[in-house]
C-alpha positions in Angstrom: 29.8 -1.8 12.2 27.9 1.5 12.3 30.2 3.5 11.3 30.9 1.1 8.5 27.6 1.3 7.4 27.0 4.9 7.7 30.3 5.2 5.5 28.7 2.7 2.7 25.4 4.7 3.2 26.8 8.1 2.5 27.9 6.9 -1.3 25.4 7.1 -4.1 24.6 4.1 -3.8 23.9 3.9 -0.8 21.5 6.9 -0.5 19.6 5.3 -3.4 19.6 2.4 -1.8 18.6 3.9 1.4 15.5 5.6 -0.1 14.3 2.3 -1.2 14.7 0.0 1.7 13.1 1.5 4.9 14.8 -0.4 7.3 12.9 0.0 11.0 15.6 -1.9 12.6 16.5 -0.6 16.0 18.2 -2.1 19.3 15.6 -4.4 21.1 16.6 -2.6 24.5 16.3 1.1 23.2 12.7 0.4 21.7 10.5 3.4 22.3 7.3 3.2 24.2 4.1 4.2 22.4 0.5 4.7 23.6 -2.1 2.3 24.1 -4.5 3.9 21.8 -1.4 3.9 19.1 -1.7 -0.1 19.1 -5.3 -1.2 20.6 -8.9 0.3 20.8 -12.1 -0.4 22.7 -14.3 -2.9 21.5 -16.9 -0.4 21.2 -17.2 0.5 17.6 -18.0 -2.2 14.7 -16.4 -1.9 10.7 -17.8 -2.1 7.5 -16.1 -2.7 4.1 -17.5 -1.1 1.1 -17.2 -1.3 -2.9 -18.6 0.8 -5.5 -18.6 1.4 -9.6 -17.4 4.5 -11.2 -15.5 6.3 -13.4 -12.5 8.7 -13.6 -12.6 11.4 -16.5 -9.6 13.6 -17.3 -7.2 11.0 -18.4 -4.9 12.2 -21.3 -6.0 9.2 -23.7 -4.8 6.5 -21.5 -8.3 5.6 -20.2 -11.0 2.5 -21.9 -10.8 1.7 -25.0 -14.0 1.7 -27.4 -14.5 -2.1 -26.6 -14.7 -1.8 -23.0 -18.7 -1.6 -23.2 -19.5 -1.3 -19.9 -17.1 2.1 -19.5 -19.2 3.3 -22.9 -22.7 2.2 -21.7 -21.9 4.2 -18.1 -20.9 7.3 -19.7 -23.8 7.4 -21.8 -26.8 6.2 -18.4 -24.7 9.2 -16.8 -25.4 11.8 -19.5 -29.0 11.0 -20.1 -29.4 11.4 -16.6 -28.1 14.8 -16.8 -30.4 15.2 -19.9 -28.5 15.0 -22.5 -28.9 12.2 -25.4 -26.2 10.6 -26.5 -25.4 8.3 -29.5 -23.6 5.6 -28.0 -22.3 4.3 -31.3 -20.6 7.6 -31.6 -18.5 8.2 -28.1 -15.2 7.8 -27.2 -14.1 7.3 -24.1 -10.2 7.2 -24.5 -10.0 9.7 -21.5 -12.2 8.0 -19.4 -11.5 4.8 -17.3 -14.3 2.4 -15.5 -13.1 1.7 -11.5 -13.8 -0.2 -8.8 -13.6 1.9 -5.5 -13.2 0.1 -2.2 -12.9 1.4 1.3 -13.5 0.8 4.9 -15.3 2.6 7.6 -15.8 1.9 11.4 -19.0 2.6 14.0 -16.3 5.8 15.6 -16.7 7.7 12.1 -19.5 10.0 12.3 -22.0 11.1 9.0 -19.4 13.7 7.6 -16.4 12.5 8.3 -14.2 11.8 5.3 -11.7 8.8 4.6 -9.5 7.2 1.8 -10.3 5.3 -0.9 -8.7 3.1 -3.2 -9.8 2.8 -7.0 -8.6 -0.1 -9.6 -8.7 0.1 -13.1 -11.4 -2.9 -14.3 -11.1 -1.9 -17.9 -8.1 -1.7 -20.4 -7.2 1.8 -19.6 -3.6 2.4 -19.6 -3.1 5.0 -16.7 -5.3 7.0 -14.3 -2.4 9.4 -13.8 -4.4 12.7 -13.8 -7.4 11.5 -13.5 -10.1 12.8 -11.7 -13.5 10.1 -9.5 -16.9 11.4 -10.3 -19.4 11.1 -7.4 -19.5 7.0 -6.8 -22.1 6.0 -4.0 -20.2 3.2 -1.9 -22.2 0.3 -0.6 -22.3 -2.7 1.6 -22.4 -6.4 0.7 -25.9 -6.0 1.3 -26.2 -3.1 -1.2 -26.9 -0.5 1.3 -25.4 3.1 0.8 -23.3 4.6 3.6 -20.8 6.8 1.9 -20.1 8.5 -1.4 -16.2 9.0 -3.0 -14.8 11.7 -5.5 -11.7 13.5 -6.1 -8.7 13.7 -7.7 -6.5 10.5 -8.4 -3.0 9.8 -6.9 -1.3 7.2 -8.2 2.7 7.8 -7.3 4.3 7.4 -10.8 3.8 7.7 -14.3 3.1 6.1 -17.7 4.6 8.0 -20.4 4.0 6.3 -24.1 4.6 7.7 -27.9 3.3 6.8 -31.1 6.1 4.6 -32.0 6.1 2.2 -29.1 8.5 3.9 -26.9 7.7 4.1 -23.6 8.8 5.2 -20.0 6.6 3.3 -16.7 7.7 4.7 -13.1 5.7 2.3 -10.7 2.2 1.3 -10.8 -0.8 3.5 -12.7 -3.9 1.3 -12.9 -4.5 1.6 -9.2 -4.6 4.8 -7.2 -6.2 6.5 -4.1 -8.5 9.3 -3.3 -7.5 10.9 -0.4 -10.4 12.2 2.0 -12.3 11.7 -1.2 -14.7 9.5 0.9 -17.6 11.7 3.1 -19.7 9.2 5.0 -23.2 9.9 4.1 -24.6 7.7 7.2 -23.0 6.6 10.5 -22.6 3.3 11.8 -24.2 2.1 14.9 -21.4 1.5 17.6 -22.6 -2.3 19.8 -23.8 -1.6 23.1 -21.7 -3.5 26.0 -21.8 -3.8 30.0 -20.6 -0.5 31.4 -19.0 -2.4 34.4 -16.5 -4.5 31.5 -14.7 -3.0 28.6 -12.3 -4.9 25.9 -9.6 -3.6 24.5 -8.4 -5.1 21.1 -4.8 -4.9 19.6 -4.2 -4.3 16.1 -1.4 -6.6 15.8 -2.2 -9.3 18.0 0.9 -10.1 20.7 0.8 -12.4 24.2 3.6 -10.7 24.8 2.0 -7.2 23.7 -1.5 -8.3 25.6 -0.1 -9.2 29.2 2.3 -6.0 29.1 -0.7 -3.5 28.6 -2.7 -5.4 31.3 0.4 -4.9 33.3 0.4 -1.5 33.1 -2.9 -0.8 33.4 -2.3 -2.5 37.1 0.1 -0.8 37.9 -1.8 2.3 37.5 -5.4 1.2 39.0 -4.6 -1.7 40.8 -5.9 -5.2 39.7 -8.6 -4.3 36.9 -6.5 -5.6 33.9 -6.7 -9.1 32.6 -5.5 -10.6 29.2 -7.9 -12.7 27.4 -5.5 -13.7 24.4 -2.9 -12.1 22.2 -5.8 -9.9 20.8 -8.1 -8.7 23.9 -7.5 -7.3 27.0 -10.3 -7.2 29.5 -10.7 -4.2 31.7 -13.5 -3.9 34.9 -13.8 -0.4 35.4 -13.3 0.1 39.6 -17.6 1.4 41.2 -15.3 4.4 41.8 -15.2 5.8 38.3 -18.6 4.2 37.3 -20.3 7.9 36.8 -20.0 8.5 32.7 -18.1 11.6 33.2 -15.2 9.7 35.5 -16.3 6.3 33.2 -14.6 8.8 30.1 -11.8 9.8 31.6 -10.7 6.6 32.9 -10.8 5.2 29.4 -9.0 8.4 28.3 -5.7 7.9 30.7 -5.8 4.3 29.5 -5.2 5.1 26.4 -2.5 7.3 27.3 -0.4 5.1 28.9 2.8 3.9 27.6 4.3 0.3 27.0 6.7 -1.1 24.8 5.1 -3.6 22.3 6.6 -6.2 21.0 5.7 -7.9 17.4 6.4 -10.5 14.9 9.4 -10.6 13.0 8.1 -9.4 9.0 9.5 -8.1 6.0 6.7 -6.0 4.0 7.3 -5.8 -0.1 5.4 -3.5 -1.9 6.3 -4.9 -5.7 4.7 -2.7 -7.7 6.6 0.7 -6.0 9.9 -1.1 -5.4 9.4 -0.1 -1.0 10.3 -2.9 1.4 9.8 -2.2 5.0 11.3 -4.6 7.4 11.0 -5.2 11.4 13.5 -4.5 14.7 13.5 -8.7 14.5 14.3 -9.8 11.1 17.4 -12.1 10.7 19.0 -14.6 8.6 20.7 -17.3 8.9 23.7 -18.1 7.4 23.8 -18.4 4.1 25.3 -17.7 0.4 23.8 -15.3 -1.5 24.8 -15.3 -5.7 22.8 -12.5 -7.8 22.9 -11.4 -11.2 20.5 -9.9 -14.3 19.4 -10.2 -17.7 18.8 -6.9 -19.3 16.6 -6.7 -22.4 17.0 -3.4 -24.5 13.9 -3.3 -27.3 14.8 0.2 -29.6 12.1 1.2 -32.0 14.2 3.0 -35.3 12.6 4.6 -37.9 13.9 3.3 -41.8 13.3 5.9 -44.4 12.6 4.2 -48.0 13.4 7.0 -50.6 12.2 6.0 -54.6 14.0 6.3 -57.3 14.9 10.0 -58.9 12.0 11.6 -61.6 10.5 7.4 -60.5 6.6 8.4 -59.5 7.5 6.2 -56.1 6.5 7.9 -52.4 8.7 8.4 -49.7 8.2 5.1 -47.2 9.1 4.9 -43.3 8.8 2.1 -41.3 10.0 0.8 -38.2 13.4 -1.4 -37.4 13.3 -3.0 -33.9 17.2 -4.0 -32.1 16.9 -6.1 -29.8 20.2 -5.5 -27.4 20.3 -8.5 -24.4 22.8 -7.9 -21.8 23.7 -10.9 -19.2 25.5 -9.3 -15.9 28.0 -11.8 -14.3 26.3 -12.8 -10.8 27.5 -10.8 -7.6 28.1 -13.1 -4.5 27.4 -12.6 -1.2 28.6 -14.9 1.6 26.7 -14.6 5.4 29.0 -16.7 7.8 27.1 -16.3 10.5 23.2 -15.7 11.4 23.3 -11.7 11.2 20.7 -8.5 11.7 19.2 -6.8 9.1 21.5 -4.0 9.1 24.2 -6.3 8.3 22.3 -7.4 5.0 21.5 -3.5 4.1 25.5 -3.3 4.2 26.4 -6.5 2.6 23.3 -5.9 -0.4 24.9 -1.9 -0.7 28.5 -3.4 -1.0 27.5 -5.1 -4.2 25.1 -2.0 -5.5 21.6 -4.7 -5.3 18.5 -2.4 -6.2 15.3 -2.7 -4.9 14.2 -5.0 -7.3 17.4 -6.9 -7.0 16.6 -7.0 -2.9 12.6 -8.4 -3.6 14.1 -10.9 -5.6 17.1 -11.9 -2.9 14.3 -11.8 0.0 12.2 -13.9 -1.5 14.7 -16.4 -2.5 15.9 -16.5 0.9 12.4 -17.0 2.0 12.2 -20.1 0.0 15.6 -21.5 0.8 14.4 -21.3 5.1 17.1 -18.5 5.6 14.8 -15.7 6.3 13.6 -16.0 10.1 10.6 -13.8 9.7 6.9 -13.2 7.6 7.0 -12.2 4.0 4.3 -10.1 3.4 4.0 -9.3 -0.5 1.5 -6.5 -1.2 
């Protein structure tokens, strides 16, 4: 079946196809140990989300247009406070787009340290391809500052768009992130606990995930591990290690140590990039799967109007629009038996599905009860 599907893979097809659908399906007996820090950390640090307001500059005319007011009124508060007065009847702010930034930082992130953002378009701008975040102060629900965000925009795709309506969109452009373009201007303060008892907390909550790492914690210090649900793991620290410097380096060679974790079946679809990501555990049951498109071609022509000869008539062009609709048959795909993900990836290449083909067939299976795991839909 591998080497079947290594075959199918090799085509065209299948490399596109491959590119698209990251498939983390393994064996469940050869899956690879990771560290505990990898999947858990210490209750010992708290989190804070944060939003702020700002604007990007630099776009190439695909920012606000002049009846976004709020874009208008910020660029104009921002240049008087630079000292300049500005008519505010009389700007434009085509290359400029109004954002909301929002980010997340944690009690283990000291003042300096900088982070990711992400920024949304809240206006009508077209595209923050190229665009570029002024200084935005990022704030708590509260309204209290504890981090500022600037930098250049990345976006992954483009929106390209001509006078005559003609245009070319590769993924998603109204939403975009900074990266390290967040410096924390103030640190959180991590929560004091009992230095005899320290919680460990999973990022994907498990039993199965929980009692292993107790296990191996165990096995290493002897009874000290106890798992308090799927998400905590309670660890007593043994009087011998109770001096801070031995108190550190215990917690140190826990998070060291290795188990295998075990998760969830869940298929992750990213819609506006085309990426699905899908678990070792993902199956489907039997079931028949039938597939086909509509395809709507809209050309924009220019028609050229000449007058009459020695007429005083001008020279008129408009536009002619041809609409061209193509219906593809349906492509079927029959699953006799309840199968593995990799034997999806080869039935779906076999009759050339893309990615957007393969969101549509997931969720569809989904809804019809075939798919045995979590649809997450970003």
């Amino acid at each position: 079946m591998l080497t079947n599907l290594s075959q199918r893979l090799a085509t065209p097809t299948g490399l596109a196809l491959l590119c698209s659908l990251l498939l983390a399906w393994y064996c469940p007996s050869q899956a690879a140990k990771v560290r505990v820090k990898d999947i858990a950390s210490f209750q010992n640090k708290t989190s804070k989300d944060l939003i702020g307001y700002g604007l990007v500059i630099g776009l190439d005319g695909t920012g606000d247009g002049n009846g976004t007011q709020f874009t208008t009124q910020s660029l104009v508060n921002m240049m008087e406070r630079m000292g300049l007065t500005v008519d505010v009847t009389k700007v434009k702010v085509k290359n400029v787009a109004a954002v909301m930034i929002t980010a997340a930082i944690t009690s283990q992130m000291a003042s300096g340290t900088a982070f990711d953002v992400t920024v949304s378009s809240v206006g009508d701008a077209s595209s923050l391809q190229g665009g570029t975040l002024l200084m935005t102060p990022l704030a708590d629900a509260e309204g209290n500052v504890w981090a500022v965000a600037q930098g250049p925009v990345s976006i992954g795709g483009f929106n390209v768009q001509v006078d005559d309506g003609n245009k070319i969109v590769n993924n998603y452009t109204l939403v975009g992130r900074v990266p390290d373009g967040g410096k924390i201007t103030q640190g959180l303060e991590a929560p004091t606990g009992s230095e005899r008892e320290i919680y460990l907390s999973l990022h994907n909550p498990d039993y199965t995930t929980s009692h292993r790492i107790a296990e191996r914690i165990n096995i290493k210090y002897g009874l000290t591990a106890y798992p308090v649900d799927g998400g905590t793991v309670k660890v007593l620290v043994p009087d011998s290690l109770s001096h801070p410097t031995l108190r550190m380096r215990f917690l140190s060679d826990i998070g060291h140590l290795e188990v295998v974790p075990d998760n969830t079946a869940r298929v992750v679809i990213n819609e506006k990039t085309g990426t699905i990501v899908a678990g070792q555990h993902v199956t489907i049951e039997p079931v028949a799967v039938a597939h086909g498109t509509i395809t709507v071609n809209i050309q924009s022509l220019p028609v050229i109007s000449q007058p009459e000869p020695f007429s005083a008539g001008e020279t008129v062009v408009s536009q002619e629009s041809r609409i061209n609709i193509q219906d593809e048959k349906a492509r079927v795909v029959l699953l006799q038996e309840s199968v593995y993900l990799s034997d999806v990836a080869t039935a779906l290449n076999r009759i050339g599905a893309t990615p957007r083909d393969i969101i549509a067939i997931f969720q569809a299976l989904k809804q019809a009860g075939a798919l045995r795991s979590e649809l997450v839909i970003l």
